[in-house]
mmCIF file of the N, C-alpha and C atoms, coordinates in Angstrom:
data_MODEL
# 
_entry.id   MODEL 
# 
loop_
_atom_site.group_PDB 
_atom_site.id 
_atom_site.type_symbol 
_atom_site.label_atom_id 
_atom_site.label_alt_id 
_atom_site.label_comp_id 
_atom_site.label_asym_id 
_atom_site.label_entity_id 
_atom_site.label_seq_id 
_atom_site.pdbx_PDB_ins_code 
_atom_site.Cartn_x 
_atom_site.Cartn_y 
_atom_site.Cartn_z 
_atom_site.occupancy 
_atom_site.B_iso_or_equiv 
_atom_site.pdbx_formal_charge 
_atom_site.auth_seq_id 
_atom_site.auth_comp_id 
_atom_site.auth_asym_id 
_atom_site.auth_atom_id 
_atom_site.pdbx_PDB_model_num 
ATOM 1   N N  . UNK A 1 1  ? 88.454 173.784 189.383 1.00 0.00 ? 1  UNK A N  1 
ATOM 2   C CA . UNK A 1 1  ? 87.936 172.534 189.903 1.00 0.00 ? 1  UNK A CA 1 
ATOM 3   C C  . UNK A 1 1  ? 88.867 171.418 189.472 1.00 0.00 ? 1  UNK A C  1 
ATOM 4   N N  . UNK A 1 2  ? 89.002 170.621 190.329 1.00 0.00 ? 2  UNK A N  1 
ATOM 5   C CA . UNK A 1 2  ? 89.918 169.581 190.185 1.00 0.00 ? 2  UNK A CA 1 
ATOM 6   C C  . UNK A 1 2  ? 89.638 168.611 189.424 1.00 0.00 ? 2  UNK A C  1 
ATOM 7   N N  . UNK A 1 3  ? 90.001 167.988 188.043 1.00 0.00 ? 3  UNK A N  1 
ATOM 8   C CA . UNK A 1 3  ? 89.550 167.806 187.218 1.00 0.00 ? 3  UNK A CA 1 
ATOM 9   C C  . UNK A 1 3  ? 89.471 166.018 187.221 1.00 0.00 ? 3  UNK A C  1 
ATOM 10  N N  . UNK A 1 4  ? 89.295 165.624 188.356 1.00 0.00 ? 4  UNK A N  1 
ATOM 11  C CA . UNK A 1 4  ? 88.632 164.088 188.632 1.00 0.00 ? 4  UNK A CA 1 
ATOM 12  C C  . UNK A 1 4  ? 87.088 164.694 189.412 1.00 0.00 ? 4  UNK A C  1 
ATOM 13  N N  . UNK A 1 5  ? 86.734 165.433 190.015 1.00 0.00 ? 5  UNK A N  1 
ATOM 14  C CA . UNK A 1 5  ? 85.945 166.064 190.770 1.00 0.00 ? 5  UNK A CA 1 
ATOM 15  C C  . UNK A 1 5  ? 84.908 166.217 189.570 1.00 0.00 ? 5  UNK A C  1 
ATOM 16  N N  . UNK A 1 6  ? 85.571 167.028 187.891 1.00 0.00 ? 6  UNK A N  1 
ATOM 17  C CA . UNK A 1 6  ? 84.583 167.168 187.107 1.00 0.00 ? 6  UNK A CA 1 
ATOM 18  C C  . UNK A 1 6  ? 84.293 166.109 186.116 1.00 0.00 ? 6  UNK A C  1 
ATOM 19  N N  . UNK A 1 7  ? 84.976 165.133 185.699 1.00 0.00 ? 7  UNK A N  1 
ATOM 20  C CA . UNK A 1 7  ? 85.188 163.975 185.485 1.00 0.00 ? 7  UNK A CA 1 
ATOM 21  C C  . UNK A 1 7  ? 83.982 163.012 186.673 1.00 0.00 ? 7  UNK A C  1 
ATOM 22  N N  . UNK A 1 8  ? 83.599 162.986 187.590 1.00 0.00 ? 8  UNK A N  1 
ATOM 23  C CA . UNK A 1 8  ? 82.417 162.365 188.459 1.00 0.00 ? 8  UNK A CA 1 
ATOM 24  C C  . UNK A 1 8  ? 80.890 162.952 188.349 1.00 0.00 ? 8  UNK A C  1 
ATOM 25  N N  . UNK A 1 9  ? 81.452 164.233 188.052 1.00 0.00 ? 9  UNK A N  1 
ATOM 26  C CA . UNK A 1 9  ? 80.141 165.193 187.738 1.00 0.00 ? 9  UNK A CA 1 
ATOM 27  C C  . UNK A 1 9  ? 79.729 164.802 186.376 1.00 0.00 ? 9  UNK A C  1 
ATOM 28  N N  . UNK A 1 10 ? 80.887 164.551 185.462 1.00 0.00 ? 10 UNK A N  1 
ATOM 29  C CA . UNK A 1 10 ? 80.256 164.769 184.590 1.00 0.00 ? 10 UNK A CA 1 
ATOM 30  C C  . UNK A 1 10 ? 79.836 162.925 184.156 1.00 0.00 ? 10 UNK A C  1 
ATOM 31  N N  . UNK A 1 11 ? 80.311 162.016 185.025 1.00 0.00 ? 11 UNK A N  1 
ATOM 32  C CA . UNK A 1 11 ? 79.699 160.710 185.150 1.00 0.00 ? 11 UNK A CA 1 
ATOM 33  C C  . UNK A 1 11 ? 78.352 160.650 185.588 1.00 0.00 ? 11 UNK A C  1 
ATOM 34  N N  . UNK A 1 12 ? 78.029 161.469 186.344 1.00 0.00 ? 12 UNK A N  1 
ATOM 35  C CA . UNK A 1 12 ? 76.858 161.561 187.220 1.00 0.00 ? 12 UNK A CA 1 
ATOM 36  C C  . UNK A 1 12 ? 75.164 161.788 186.826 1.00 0.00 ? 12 UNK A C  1 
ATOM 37  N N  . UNK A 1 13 ? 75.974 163.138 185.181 1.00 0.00 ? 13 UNK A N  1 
ATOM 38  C CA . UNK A 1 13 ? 74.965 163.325 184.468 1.00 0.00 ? 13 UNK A CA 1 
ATOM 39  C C  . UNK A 1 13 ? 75.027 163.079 183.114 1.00 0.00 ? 13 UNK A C  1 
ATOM 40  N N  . UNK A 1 14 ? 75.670 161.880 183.120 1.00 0.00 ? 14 UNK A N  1 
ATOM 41  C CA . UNK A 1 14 ? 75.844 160.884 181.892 1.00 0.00 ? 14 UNK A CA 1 
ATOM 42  C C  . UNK A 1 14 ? 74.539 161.039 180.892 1.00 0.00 ? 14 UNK A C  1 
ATOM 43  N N  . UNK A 1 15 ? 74.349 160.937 179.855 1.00 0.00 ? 15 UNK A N  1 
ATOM 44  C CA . UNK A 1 15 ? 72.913 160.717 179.251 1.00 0.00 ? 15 UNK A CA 1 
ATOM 45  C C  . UNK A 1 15 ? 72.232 162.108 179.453 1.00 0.00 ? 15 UNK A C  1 
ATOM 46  N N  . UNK A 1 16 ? 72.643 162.716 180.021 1.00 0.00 ? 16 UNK A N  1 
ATOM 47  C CA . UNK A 1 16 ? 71.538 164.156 180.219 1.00 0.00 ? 16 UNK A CA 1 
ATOM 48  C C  . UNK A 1 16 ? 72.676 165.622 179.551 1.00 0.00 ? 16 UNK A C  1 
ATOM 49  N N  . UNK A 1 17 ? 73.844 165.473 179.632 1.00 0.00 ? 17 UNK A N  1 
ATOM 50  C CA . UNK A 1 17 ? 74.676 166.607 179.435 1.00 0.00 ? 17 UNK A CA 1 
ATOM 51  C C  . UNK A 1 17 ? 75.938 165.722 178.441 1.00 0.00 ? 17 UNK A C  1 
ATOM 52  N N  . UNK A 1 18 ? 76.767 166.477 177.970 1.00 0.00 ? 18 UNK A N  1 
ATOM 53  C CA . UNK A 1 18 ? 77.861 166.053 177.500 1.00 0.00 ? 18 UNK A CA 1 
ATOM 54  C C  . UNK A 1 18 ? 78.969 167.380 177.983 1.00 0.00 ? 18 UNK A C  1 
ATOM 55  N N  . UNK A 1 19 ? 80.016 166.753 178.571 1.00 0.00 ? 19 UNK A N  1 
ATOM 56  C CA . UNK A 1 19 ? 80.946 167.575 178.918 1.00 0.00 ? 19 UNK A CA 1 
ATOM 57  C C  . UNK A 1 19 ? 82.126 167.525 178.560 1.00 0.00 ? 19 UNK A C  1 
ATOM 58  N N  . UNK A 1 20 ? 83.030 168.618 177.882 1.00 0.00 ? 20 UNK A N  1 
ATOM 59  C CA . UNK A 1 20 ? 84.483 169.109 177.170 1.00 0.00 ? 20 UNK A CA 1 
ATOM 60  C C  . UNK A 1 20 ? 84.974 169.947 177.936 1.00 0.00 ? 20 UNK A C  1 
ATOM 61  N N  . UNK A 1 21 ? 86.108 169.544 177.400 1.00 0.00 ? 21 UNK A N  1 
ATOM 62  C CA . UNK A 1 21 ? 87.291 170.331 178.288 1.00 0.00 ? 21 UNK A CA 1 
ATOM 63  C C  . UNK A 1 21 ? 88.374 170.911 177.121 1.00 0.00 ? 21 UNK A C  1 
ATOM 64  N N  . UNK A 1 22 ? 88.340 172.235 177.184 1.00 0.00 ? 22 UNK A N  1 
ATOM 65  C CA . UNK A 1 22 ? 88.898 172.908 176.649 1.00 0.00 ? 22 UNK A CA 1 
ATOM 66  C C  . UNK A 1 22 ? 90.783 173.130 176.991 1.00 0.00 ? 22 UNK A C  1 
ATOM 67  N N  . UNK A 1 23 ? 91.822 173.210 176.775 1.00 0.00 ? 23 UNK A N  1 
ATOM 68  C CA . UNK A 1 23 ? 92.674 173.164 176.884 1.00 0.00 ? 23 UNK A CA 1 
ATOM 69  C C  . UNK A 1 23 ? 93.361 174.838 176.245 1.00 0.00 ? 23 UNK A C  1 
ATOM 70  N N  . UNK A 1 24 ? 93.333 175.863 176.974 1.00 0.00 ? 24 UNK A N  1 
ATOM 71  C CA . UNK A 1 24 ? 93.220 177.108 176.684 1.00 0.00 ? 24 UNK A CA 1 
ATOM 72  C C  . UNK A 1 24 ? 94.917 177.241 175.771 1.00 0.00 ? 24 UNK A C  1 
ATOM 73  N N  . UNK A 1 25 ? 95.994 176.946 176.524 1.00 0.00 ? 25 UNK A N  1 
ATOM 74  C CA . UNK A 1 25 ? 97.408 176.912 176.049 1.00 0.00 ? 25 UNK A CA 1 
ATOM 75  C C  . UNK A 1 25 ? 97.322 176.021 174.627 1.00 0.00 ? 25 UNK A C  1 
ATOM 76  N N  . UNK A 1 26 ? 96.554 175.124 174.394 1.00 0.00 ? 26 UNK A N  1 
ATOM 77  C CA . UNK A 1 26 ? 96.794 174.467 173.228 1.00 0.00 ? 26 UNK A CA 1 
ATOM 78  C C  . UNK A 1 26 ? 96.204 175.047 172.109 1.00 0.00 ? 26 UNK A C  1 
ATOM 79  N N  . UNK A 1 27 ? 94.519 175.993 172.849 1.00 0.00 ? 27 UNK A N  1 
ATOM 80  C CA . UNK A 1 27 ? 93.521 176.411 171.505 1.00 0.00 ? 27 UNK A CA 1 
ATOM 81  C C  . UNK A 1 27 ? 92.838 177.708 172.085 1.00 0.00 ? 27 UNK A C  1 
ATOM 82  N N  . UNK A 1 28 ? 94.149 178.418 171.917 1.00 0.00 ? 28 UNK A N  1 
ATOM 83  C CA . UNK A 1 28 ? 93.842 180.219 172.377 1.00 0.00 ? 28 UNK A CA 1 
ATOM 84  C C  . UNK A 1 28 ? 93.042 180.878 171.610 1.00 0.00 ? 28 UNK A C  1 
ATOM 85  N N  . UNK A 1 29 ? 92.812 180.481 170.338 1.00 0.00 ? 29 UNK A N  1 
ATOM 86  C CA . UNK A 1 29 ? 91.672 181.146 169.618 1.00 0.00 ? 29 UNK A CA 1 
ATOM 87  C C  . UNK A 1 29 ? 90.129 180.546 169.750 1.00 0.00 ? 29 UNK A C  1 
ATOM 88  N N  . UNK A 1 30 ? 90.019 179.647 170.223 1.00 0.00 ? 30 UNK A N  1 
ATOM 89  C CA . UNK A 1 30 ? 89.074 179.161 170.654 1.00 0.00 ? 30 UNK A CA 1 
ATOM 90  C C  . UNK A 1 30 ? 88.316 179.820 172.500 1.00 0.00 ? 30 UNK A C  1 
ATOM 91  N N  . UNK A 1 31 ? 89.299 180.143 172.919 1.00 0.00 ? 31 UNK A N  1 
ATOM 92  C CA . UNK A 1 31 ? 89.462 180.597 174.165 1.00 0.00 ? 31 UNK A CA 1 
ATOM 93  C C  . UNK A 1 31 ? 89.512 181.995 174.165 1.00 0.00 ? 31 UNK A C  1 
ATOM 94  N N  . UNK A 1 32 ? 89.408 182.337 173.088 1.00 0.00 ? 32 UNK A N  1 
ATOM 95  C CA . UNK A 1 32 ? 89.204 183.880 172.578 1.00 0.00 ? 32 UNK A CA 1 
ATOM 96  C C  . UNK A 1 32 ? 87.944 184.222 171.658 1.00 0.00 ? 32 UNK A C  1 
ATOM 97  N N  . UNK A 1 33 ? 87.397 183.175 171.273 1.00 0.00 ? 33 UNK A N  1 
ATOM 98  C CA . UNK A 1 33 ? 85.932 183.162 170.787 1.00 0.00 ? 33 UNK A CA 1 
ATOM 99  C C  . UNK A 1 33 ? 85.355 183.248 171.760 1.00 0.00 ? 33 UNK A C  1 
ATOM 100 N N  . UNK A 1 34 ? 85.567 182.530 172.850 1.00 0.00 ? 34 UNK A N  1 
ATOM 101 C CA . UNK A 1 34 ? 84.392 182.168 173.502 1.00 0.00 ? 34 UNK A CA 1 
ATOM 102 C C  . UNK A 1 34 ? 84.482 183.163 174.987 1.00 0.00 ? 34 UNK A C  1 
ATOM 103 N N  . UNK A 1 35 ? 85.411 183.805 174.631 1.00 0.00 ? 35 UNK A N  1 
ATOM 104 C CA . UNK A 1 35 ? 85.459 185.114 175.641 1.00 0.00 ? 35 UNK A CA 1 
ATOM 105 C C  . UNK A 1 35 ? 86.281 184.697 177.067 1.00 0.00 ? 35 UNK A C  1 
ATOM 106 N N  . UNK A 1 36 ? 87.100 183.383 177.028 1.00 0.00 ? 36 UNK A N  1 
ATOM 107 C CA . UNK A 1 36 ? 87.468 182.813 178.154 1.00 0.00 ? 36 UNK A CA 1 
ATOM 108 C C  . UNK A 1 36 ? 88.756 183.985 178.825 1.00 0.00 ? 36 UNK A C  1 
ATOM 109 N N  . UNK A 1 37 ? 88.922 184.310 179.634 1.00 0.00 ? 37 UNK A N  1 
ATOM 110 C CA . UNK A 1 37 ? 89.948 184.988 180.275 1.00 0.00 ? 37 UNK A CA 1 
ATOM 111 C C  . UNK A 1 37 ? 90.606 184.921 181.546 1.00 0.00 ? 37 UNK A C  1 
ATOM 112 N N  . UNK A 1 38 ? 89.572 183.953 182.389 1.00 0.00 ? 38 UNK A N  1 
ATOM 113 C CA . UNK A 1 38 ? 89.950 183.522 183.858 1.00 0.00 ? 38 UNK A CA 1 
ATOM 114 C C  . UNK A 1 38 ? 90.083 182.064 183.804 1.00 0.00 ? 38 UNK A C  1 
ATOM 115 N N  . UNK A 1 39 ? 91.070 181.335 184.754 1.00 0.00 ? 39 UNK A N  1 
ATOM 116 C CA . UNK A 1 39 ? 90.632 179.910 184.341 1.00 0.00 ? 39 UNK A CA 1 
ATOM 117 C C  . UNK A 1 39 ? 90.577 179.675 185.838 1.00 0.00 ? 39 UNK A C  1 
ATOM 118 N N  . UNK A 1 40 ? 89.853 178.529 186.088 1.00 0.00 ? 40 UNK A N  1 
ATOM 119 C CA . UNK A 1 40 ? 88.590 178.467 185.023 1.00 0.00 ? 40 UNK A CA 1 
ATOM 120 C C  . UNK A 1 40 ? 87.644 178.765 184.693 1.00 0.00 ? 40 UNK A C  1 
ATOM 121 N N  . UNK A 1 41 ? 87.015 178.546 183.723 1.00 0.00 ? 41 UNK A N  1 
ATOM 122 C CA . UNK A 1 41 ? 85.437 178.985 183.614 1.00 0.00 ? 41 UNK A CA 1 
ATOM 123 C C  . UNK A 1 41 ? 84.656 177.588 183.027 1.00 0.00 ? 41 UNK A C  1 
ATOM 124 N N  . UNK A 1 42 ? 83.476 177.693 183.580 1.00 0.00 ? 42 UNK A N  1 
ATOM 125 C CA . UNK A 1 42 ? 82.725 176.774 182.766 1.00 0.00 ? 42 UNK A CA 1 
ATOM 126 C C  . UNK A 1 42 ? 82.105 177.510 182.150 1.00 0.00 ? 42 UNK A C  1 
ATOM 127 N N  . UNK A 1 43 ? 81.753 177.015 181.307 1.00 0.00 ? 43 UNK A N  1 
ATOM 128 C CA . UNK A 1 43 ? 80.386 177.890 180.335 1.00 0.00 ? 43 UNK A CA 1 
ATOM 129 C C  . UNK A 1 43 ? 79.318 176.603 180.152 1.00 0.00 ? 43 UNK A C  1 
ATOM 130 N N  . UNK A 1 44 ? 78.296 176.509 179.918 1.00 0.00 ? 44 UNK A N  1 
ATOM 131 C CA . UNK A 1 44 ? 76.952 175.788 179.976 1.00 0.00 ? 44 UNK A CA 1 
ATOM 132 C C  . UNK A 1 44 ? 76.734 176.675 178.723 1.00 0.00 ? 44 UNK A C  1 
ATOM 133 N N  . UNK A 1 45 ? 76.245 175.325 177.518 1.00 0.00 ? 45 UNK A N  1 
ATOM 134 C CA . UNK A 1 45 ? 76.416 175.480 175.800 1.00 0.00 ? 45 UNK A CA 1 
ATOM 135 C C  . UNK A 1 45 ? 74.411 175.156 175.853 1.00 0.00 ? 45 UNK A C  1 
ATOM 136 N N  . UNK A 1 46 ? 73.338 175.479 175.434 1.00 0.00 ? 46 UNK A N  1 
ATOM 137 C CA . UNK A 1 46 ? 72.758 174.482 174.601 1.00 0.00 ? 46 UNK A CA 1 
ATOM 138 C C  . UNK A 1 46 ? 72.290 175.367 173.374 1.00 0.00 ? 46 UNK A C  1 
ATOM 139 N N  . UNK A 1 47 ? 72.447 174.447 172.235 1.00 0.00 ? 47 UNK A N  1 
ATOM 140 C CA . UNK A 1 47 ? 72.065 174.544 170.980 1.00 0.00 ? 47 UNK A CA 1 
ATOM 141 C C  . UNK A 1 47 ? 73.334 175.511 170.742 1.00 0.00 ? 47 UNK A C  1 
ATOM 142 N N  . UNK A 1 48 ? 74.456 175.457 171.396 1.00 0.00 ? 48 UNK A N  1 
ATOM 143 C CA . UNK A 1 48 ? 75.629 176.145 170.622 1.00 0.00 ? 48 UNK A CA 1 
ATOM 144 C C  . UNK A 1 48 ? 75.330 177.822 171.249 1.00 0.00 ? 48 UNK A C  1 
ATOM 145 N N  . UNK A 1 49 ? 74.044 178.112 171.824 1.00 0.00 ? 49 UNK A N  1 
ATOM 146 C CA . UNK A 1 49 ? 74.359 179.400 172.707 1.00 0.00 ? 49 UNK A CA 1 
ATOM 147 C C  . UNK A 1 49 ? 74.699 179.187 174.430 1.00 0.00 ? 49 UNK A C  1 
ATOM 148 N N  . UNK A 1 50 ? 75.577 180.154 174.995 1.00 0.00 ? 50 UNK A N  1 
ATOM 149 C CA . UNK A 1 50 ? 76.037 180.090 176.027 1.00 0.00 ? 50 UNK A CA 1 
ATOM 150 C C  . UNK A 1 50 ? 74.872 180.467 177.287 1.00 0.00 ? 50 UNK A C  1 
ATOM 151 N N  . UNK A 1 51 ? 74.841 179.606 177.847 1.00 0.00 ? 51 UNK A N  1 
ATOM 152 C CA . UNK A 1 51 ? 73.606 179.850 178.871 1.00 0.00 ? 51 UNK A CA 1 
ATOM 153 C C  . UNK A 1 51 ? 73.614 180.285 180.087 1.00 0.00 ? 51 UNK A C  1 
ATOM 154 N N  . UNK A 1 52 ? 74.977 179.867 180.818 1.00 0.00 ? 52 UNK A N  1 
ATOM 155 C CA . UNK A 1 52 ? 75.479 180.183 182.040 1.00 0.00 ? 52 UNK A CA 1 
ATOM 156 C C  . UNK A 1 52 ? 76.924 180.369 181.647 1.00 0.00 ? 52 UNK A C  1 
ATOM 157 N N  . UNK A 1 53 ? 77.784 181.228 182.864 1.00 0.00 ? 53 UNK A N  1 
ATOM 158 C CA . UNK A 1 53 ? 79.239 181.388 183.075 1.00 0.00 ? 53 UNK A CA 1 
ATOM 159 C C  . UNK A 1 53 ? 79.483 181.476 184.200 1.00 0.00 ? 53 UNK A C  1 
ATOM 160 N N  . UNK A 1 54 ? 80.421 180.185 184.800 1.00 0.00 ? 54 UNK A N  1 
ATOM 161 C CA . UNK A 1 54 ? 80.941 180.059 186.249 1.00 0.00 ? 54 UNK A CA 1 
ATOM 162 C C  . UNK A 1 54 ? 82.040 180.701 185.916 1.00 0.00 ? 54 UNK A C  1 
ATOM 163 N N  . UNK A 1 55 ? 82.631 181.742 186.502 1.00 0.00 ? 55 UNK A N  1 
ATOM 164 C CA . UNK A 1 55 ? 84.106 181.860 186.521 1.00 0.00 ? 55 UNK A CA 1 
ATOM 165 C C  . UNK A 1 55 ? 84.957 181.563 187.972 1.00 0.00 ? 55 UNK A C  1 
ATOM 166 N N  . UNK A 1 56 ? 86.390 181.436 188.149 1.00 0.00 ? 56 UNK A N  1 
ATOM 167 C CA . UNK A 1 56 ? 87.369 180.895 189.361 1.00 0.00 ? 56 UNK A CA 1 
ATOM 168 C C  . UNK A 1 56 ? 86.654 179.544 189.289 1.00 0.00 ? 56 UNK A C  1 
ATOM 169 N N  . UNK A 1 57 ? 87.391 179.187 190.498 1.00 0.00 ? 57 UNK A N  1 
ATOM 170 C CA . UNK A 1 57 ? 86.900 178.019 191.554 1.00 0.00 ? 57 UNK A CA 1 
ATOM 171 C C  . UNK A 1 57 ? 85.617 177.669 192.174 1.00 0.00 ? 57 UNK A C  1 
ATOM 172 N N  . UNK A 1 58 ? 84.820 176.838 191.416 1.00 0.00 ? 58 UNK A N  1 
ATOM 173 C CA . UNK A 1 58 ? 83.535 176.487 192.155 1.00 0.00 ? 58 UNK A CA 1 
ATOM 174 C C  . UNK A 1 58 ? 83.584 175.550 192.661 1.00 0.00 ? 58 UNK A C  1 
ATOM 175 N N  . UNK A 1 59 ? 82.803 175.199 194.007 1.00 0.00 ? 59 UNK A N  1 
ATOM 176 C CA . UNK A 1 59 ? 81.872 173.837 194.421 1.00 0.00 ? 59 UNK A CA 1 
ATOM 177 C C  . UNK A 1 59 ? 81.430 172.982 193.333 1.00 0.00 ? 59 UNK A C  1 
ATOM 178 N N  . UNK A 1 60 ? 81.651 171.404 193.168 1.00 0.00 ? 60 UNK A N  1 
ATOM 179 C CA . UNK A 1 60 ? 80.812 171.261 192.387 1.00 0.00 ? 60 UNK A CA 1 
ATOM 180 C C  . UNK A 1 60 ? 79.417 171.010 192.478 1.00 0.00 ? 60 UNK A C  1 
ATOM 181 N N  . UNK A 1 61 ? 78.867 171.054 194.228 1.00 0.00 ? 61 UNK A N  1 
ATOM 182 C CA . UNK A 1 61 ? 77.700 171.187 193.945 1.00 0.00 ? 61 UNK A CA 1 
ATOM 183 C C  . UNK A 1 61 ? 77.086 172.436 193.862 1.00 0.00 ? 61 UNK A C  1 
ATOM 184 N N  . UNK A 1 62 ? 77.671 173.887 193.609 1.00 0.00 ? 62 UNK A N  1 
ATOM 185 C CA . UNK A 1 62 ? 77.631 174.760 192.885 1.00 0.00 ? 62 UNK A CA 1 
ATOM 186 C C  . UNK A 1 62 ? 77.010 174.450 191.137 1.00 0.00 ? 62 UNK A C  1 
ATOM 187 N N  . UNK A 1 63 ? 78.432 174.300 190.953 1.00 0.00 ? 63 UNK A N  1 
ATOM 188 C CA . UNK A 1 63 ? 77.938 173.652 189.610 1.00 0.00 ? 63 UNK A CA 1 
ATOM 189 C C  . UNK A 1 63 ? 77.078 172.685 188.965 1.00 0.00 ? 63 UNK A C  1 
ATOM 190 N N  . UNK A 1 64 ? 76.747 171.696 189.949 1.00 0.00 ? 64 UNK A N  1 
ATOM 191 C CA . UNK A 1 64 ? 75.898 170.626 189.781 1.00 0.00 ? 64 UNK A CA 1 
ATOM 192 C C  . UNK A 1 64 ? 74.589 171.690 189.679 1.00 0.00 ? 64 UNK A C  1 
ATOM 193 N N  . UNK A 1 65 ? 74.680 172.190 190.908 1.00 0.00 ? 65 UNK A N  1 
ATOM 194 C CA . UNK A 1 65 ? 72.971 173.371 191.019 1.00 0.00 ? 65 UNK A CA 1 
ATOM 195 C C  . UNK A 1 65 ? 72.785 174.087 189.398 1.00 0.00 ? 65 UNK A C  1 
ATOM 196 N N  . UNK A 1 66 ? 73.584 174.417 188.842 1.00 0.00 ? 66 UNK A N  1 
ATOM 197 C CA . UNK A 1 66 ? 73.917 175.387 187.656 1.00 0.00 ? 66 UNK A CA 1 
ATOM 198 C C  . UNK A 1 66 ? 73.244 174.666 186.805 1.00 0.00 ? 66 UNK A C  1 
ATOM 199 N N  . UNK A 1 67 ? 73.858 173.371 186.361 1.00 0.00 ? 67 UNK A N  1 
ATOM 200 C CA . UNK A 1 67 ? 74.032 172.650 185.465 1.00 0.00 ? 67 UNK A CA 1 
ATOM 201 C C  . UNK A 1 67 ? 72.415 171.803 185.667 1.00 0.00 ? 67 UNK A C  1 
ATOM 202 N N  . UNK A 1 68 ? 71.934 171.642 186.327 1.00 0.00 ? 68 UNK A N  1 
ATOM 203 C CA . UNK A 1 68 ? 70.518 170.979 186.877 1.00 0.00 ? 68 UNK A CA 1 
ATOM 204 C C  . UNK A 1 68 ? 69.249 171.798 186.402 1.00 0.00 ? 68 UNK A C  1 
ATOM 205 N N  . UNK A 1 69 ? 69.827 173.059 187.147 1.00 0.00 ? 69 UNK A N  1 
ATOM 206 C CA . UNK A 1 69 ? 68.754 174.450 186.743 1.00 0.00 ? 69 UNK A CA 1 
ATOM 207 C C  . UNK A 1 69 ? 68.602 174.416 184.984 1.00 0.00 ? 69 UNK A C  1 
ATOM 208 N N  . UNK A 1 70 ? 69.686 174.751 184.608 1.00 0.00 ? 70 UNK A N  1 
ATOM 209 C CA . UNK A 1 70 ? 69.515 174.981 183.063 1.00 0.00 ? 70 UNK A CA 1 
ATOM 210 C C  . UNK A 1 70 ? 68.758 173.402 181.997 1.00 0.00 ? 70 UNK A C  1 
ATOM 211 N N  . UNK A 1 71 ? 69.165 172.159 182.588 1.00 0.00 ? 71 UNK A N  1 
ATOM 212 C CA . UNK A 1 71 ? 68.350 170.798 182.449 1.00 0.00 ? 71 UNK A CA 1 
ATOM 213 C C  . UNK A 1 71 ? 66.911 171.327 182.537 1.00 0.00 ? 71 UNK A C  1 
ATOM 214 N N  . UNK A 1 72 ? 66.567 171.732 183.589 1.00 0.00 ? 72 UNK A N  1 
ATOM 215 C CA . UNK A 1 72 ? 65.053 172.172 183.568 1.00 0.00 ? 72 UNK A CA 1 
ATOM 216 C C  . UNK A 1 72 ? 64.558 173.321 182.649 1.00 0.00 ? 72 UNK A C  1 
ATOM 217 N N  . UNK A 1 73 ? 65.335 173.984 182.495 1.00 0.00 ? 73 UNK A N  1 
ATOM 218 C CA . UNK A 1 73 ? 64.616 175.371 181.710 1.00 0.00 ? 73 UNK A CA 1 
ATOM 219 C C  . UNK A 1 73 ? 64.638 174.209 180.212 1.00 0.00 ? 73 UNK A C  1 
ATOM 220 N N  . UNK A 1 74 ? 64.710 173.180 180.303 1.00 0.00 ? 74 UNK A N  1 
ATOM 221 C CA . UNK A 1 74 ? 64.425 172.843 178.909 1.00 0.00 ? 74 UNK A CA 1 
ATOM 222 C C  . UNK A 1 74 ? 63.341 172.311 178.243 1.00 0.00 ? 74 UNK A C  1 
# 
């Protein structure tokens, strides 16, 4: 995802989510904790467990749907 595209998304749900961006070439062990192997992936965190995994290229209203759903299971 084109990373002004997730940068709006992640304006959008300001106050409800907080969103990072991982930089895999800079922090490969981090990207190896967290099981990353395709890029990209999102992963959806709460309380530090992984809740969802988008992997490739999504829609972001794909992801918006993702990211909305898991808001509610809360």
């Amino acid at each position: 995802m084109h990373s002004q595209r997730m940068d709006e998304l992640a304006a959008s749900l300001a106050g409800s989510v907080k969103v990072a961006k991982l930089n895999v070439d800079e922090s490969p062990e981090s990207a190896d904790r967290l099981g990353i192997r395709s890029i990209p992936t999102l992963l959806i965190f709460k309380n530090g467990q992984v809740l969802d995994q988008l992997i490739g290229a999504s829609p972001v209203a794909k992801i918006e749907a993702a990211v909305r759903r898991r808001l509610r299971d809360q």
